[in-house]
Structures are given as structure tokens and as C-alpha cells.
C-alpha positions in Angstrom: 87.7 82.8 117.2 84.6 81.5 118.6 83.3 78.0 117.7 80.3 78.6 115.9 77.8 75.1 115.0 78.1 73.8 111.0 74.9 74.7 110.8 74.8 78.2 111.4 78.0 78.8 110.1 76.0 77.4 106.7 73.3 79.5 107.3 75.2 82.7 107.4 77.3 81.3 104.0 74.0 81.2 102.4 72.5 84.1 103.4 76.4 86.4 102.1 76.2 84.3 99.0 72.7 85.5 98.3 73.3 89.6 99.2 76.9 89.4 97.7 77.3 86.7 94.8 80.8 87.1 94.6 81.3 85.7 98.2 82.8 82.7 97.9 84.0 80.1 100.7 86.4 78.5 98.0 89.9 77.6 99.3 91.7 78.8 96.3 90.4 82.3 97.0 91.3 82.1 100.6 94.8 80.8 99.4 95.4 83.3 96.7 94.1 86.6 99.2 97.1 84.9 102.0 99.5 84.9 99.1 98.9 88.0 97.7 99.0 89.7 101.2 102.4 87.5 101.9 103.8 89.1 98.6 102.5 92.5 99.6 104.2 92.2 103.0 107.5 91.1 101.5 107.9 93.7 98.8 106.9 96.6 101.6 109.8 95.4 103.2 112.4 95.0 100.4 111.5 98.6 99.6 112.2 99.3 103.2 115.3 97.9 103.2 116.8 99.2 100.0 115.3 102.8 98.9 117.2 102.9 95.7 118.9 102.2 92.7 122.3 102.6 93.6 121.6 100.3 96.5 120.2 97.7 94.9 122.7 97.8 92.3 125.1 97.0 96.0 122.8 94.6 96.9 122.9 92.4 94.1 126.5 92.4 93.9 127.1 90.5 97.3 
């Protein structure tokens, strides 16, 4: 990522907020989209790994 100056990073912020009013630089958004892609991630690859019923059912019983 390039180092941009506080100032126009600022400048940029206000200029999304005011063409997109939901843009928000909040950390609990950032935090919740990295979770919910996390989650995402680890469910893809639960379903990867056991297709269906009868292996989960195996799963579970180790």
C-alpha cells in the first residue's frame, strides 16, 4: 500500500462520506466485514471437506 499524507487521506474520507453516506471509516465495520469474510472462508471449507450428511454424521462421531 502506498503511504498517503493524513491530510489527504482526510480529504478523500470526506469527500466518500459526502457521495456515499453510508461510508463509514468506523473500526467496528472494518472488524465485522474481516469477521464475516473469516466465517465465510471457514464454512466454504467445511463444506469442502464434508459434502454430506452421512459424513458429517462420521465426522462428529470421532
Amino acid at each position: 500500500m502506498a503511504q498517503v499524507k493524513k491530510e489527504e487521506a482526510d480529504q478523500v474520507t470526506i469527500k466518500l462520506k459526502k457521495e456515499f453516506p453510508e461510508f463509514r471509516c468506523d473500526v467496528q465495520i472494518l472488524r465485522e466485514a474481516i469477521y464475516k469474510r473469516f466465517y465465510k472462508e471457514k464454512k466454504r471449507q467445511f463444506a469442502d471437506k464434508i459434502p454430506d450428511k452421512m459424513e458429517f454424521i462420521n465426522y462428529c462421531r470421532l
